[in-house]
C-alpha positions in Angstrom: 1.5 39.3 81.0 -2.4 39.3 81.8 -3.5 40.8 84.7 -3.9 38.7 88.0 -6.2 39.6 90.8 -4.2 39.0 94.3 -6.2 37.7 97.2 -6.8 39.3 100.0 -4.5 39.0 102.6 -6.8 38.2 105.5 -7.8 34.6 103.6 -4.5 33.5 102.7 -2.8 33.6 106.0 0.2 31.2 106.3 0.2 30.4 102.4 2.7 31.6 100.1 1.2 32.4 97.0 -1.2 35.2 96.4 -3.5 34.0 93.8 -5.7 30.8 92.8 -6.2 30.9 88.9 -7.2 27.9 86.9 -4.8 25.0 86.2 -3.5 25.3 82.5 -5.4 22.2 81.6 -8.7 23.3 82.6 -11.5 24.3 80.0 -12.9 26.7 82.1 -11.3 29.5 83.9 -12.1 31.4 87.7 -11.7 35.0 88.1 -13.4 36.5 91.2 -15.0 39.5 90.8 -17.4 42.3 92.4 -20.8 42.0 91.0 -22.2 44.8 93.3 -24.0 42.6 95.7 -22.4 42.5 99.7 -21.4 39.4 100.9 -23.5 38.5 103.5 -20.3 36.3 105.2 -17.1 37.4 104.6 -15.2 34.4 102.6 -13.3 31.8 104.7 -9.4 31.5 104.6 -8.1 28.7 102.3 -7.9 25.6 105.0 -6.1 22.6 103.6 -8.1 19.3 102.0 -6.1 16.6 102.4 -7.1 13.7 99.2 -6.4 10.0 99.8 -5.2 8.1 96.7 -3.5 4.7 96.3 -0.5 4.6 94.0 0.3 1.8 91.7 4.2 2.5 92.1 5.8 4.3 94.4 9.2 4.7 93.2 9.9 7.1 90.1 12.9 6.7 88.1 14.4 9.3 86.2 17.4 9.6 83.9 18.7 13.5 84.3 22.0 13.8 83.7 22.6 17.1 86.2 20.8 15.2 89.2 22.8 13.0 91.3 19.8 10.3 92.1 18.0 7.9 90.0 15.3 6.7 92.0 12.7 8.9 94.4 9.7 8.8 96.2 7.4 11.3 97.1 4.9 10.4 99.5 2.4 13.3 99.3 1.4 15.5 96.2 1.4 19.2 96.9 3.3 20.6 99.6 2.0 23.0 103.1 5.2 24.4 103.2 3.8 27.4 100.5 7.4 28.5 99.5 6.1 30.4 96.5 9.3 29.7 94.5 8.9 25.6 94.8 9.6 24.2 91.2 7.1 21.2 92.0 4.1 24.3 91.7 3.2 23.1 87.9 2.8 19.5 88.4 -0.1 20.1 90.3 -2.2 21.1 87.3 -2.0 17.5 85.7 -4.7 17.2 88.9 -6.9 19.4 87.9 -5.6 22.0 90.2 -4.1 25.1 90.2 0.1 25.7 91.0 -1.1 28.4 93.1 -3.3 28.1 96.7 -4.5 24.9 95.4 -0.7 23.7 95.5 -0.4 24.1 98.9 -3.8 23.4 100.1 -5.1 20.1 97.9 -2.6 17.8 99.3 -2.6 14.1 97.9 -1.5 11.5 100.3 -0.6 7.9 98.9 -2.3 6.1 101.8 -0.4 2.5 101.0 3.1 4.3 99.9 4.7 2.2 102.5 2.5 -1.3 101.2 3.5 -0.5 97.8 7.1 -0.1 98.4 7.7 -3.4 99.8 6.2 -4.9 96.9 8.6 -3.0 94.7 11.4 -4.1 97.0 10.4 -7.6 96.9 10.4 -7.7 93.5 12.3 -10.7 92.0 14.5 -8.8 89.6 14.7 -5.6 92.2 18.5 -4.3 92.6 18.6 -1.9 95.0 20.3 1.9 94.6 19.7 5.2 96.6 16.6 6.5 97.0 15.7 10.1 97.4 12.8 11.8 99.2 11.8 15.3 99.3 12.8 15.4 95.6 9.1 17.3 94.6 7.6 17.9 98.0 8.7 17.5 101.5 8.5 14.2 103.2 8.0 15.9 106.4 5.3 18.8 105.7 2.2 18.9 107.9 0.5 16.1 106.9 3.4 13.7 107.8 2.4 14.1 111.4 -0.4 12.3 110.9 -0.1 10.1 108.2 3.2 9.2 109.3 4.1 7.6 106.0 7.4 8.8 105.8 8.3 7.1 109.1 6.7 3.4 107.7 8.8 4.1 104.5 12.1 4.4 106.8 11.0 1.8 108.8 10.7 -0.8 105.6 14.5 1.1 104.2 15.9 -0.3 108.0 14.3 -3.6 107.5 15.8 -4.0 104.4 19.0 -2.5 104.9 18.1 -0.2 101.8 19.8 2.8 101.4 17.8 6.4 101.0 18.7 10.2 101.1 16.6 13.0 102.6 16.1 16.2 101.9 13.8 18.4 104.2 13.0 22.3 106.0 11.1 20.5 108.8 12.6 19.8 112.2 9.9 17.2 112.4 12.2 14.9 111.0 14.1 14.8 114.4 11.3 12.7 115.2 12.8 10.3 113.5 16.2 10.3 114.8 15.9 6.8 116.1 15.7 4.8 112.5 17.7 7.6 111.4 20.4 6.6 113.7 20.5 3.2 113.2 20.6 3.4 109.1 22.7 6.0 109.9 25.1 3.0 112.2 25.0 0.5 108.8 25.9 3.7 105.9 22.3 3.6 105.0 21.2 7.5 104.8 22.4 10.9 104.5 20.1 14.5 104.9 20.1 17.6 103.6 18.7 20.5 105.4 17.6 23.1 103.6 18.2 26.5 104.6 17.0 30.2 102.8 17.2 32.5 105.4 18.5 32.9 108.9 16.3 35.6 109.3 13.1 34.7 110.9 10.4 36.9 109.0 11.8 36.8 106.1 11.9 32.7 106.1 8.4 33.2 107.2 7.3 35.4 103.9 9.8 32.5 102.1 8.4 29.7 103.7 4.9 30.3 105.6 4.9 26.4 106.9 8.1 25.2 107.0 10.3 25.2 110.4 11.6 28.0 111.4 15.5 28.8 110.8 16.7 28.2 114.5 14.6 25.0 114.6 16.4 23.9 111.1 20.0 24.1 112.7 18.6 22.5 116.2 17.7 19.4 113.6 21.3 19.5 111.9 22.8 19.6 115.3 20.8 17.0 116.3 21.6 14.3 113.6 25.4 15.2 113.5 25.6 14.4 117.6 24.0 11.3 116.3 26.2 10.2 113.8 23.7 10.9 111.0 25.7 12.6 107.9 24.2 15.9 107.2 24.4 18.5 104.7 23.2 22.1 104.2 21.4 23.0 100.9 21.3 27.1 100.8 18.6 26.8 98.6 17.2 28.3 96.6 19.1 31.4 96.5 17.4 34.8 94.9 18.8 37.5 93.7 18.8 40.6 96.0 16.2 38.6 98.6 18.6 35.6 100.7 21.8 36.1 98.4 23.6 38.2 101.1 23.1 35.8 103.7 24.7 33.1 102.1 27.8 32.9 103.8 26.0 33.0 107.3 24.0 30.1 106.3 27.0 28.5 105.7 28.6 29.1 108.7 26.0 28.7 111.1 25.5 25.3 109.5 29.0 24.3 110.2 28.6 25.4 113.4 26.0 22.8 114.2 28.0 19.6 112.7 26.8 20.4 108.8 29.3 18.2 107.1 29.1 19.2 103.6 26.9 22.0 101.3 25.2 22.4 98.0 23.1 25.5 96.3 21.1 26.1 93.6 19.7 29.2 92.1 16.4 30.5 92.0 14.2 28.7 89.0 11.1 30.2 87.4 9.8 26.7 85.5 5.8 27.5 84.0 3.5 28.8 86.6 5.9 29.1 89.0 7.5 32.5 87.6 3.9 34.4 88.0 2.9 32.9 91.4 6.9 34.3 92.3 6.5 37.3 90.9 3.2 38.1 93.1 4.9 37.3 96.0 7.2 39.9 95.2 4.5 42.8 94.8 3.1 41.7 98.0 6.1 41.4 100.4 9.3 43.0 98.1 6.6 45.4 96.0 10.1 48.1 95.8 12.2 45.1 94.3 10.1 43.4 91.6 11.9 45.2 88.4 15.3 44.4 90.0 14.7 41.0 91.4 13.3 39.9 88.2 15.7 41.5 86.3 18.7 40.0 88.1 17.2 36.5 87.3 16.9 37.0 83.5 20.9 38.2 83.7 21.6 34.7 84.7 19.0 32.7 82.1 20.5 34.4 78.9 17.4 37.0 79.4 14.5 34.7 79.7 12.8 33.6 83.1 14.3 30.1 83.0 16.8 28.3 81.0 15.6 24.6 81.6 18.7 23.4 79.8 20.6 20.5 81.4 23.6 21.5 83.6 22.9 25.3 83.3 19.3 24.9 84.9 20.8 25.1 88.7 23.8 27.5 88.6 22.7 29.9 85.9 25.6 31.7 83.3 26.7 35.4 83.3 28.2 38.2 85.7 25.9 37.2 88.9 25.7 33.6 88.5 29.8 33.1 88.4 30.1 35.6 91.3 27.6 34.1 93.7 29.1 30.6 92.8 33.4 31.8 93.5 31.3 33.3 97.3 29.7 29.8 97.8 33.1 28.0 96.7 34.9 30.1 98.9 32.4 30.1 101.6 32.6 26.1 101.4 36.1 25.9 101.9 36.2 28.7 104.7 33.8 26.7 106.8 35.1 23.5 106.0 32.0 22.1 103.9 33.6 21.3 100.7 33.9 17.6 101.4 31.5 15.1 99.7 28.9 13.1 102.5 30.0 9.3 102.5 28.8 7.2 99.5 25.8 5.1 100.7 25.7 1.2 100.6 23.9 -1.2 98.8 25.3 -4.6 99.4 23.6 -5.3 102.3 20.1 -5.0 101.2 17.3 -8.3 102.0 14.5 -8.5 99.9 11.2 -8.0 102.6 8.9 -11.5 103.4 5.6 -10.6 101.3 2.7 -12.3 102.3 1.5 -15.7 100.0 -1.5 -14.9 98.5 -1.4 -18.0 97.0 -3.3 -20.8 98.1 -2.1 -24.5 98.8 -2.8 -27.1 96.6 -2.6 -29.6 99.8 
């Protein structure tokens, strides 16, 4: 593997990866160097730059037989939360952009998501089905607390009685709770919680942006007192890192109303295997050879298997074991049942406005 100059620590404060290299579509390549001349400023830390854009469709559609929705939305491109393991990384370099810093700082917000999805929804020939959000990035990250477009997409799901599935690390979703509860009331929505760590620092190093663990269970308490189905997703779970606390996740979860659980394994898809594996010499530098090691055990000795229905559990020794602990983890704490299906008979096409003009 080439060498890859790390940044210095003091300019990438709160971000999760360590490096900025070129997307793999670009023609020309950055590589910082010394040229023997002092800076006469230091450099800057890497603040976000938020882009506007306006999408032509809002809902994707995909036909993947190992993921249990058909239809998503992702409201934002990139994601704050810097979780250096995030599978989304690579999809950042059909911007222009790198699936490192640039990932996490560049972030693309579709400024008329929520215009756009009611003209999908009203739609002559539009059925509706589940849709999912914080499929690729997280509908609540920073930026949602301005933008707020995850709120006007939940507000057009309650007008339409449409039915939609979450899946978030923010506790800024408990802002919320009031749509929530009241799709919630009609068996429009179910969440998932994600959860990697109950351990504070290291969810930090994990997660730079993201809520912290206690704040996570304070939101999945919050939405089960409020009749909101919630689940837990210990995810991702890496090798000699979070795989020992997998049980406490699990049962803390329960603890605070957690319904139901899933997990998947760490993935190393494209770029996102070398902006992991510097995370590891920065914060695990001691545990890259095992770490790494223990991940190719479980993809048939490669970094990633992206075969269908292997993908998120891994084969081999490690894989079967850590799948019997969450089995049996998932029965002990009584998360083994399945959230409520979610409706979608009751859903009213929105009133669009008639561009059209009278003839009289």
């Amino acid at each position: 593997m080439a060498r890859r100059e790390l940044l210095n620590p003091d300019r990438i404060r709160g971000r999760g990866a360590q490096s900025n290299n070129s997307g793999r579509f670009e023609r020309q390549t950055r590589e910082s160097f010394d040229d023997g001349w002092d800076n006469v400023e230091p450099l800057g830390l890497f603040e976000t730059v938020e882009h506007t854009e306006r999408a032509k469709t809002i809902i994707t559609t995909n036909d993947s037989p190992d993921i249990g929705f058909e239809r998503s939305i992702n409201a934002y491109r990139g994601c704050e939360h810097g979780c250096s393991y995030c599978f989304a990384r690579p999809t950042h370099a059909f911007l222009g952009h790198s699936a490192g810093i640039e990932f996490e700082r560049d972030i693309y917000v579709k400024a008329n998501a929520v215009e756009a999805l009611r003209a999908e929804f009203g739609a002559r020939n539009y059925k509706p089905k589940p849709i999912a959000m914080g499929t690729n990035t997280d509908p609540y990250q920073p930026a949602e607390r301005k933008h707020k477009l995850t709120r006007g997409i939940l507000e057009v799901m309650l007008e339409t009685k449409h039915p939609v599935m979450i899946t978030t690390k923010s506790a800024l979703i408990l802002r919320d709770l009031d749509l929530l509860t009241e799709l919630a009331t009609l068996g429009l929505v179910k969440v998932a919680i994600s959860m990697t760590s109950m351990d504070h620092k290291l969810s930090r190093k994990m997660e730079p942006r993201a809520s912290s663990p206690a704040r996570r269970l304070e939101a999945i308490r919050a939405l089960s007192e409020a009749g909101v189905p919630v689940a837990v997703f210990a995810s991702p779970m890496i090798p000699a890192i979070n795989d020992m606390e997998l049980e406490r996740i699990l049962d803390a979860a329960a603890a605070q109303g957690a319904r139901s659980a899933s997990m998947i394994l760490l993935r190393l898809p494209g770029e996102v295997r070398d902006v992991f594996r510097e995370w590891l010499l920065r914060h695990f530098p001691d545990r890259v050879r095992h770490v790494l090691s223990l991940v190719r055990d479980t993809r048939g000795g490669r970094d990633n298997d992206p075969r269908f229905g292997t993908r998120f559990t891994g084969e081999g020794p490690y894989a079967t074991l850590l799948r019997q602990r969450f089995d049996k983890g998932r029965e002990r704490y009584g998360l083994d049942a399945k959230l409520p299906p979610l409706r979608n008979d009751l859903f009213v096409a929105p009133k669009l406005e008639d561009r059209q003009m009278s003839l009289f």
